[in-house]
N, C-alpha and C positions, 0 to 999 in steps of 0.2 A: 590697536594697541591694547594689549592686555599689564597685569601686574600679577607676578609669583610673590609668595610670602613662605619664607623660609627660618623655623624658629630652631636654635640650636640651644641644647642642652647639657650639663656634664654629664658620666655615665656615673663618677664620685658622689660623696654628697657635699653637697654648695654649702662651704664656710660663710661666705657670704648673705644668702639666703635664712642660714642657721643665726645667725649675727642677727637678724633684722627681725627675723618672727622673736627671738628674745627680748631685745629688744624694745620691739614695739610692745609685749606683755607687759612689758618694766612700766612703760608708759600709760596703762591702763588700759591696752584693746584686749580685755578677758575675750570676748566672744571670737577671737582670732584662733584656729585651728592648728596653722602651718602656712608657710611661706613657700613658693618657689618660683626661681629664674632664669627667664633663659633670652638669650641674643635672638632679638631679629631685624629680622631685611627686608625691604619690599623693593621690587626691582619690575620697571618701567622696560614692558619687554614688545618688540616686533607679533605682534601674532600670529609668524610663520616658528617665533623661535619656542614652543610649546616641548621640545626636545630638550630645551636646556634644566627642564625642571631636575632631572635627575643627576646633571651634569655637576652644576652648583651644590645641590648634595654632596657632592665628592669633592670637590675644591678645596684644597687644603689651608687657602689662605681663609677660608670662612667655616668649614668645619676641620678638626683634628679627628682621625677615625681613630685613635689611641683614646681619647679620653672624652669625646663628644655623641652625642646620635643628635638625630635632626629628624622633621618632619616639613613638609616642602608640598606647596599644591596652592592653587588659584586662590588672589585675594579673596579674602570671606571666609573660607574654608579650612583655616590653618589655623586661625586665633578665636577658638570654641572652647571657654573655658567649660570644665567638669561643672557637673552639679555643684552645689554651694561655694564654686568657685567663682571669685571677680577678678578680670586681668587689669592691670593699671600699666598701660604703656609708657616708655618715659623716651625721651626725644629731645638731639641737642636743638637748640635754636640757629637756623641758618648754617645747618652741618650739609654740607653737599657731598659728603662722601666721596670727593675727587681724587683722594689714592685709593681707594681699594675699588673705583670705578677706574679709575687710568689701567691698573693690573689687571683688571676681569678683561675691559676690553682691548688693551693693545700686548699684553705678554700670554694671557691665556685664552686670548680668540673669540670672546661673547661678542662680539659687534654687535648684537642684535637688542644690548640692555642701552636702553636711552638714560635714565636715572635710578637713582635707586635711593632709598632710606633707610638707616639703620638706629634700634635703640635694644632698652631694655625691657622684658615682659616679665611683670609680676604678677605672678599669680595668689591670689589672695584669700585663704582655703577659712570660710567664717561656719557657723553654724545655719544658718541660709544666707545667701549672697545676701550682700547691704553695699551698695554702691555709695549711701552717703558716707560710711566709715571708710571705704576705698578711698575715698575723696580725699579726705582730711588724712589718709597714711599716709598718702601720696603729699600730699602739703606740708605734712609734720617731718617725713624723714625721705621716702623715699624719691624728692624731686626738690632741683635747688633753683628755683625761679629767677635766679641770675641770666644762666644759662640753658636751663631744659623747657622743658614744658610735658604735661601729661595728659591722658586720656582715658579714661575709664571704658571699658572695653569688656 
């Protein structure tokens, strides 16, 4: 059993992303550079199904080719932030992703993904990475401990 990791991006720029790195200046993270975001997925796959990596790229329930690009390839390998970059992964709590897992495998034919995980990747652009300041964005704005949980990454 292997796992793909597949991060989607918009090709626009991220209102969103734009909102947060403001944001977060307002609140005192000077040494903050830039912000950016993107969807990802980790999908629990057959180790026969090494073919699908490209497939899932193309899905349109998980990428838009109108307004998204993606990059797609073996856990570890996908989520490599840049130099002075820190990613802060964020993740619902007890989300099993059983619709957009029911659609991959019974209308668009993946039989071969056993589970899968979906959040959000923040990328955290500082003047050299500081994972204890990632820590605390992630605490302060970007994760609501109700229901997510985060990773510094």
């Amino acid at each position: 059993m292997g796992e793909i990791e597949l991060l989607v991006g918009l090709n626009v720029p991220d209102t969103t992303a734009i909102t947060a790195f403001h944001t977060l200046k307002r609140m005192g993270f000077s040494s903050l550079n830039g912000v950016k975001r993107r969807e990802y997925y980790c999908f629990a796959v057959d180790d026969s199904a090494r073919e699908y990596e490209e497939k899932l790229g193309r899905t349109d329930i998980l990428v838009n080719a109108n307004k998204h690009s993606f990059v797609i390839g073996e856990k570890g390998r996908v989520i490599a932030p840049a130099g002075g970059e820190t990613g802060v992964l964020v993740t619902e709590k007890d989300d099993s992703c059983s619709g957009i897992l029911s659609v991959l495998r019974e209308r668009l034919g993946f039989t071969a993904i056993y589970s899968m995980r979906k959040g959000t990747l923040w990328l955290l652009a500082f003047e050299r990475q500081d994972k204890a300041q990632a820590r605390e964005i992630a605490e302060r704005l970007l994760c609501s401990r109700h229901y997510q949980q985060y990773e510094v990454v």
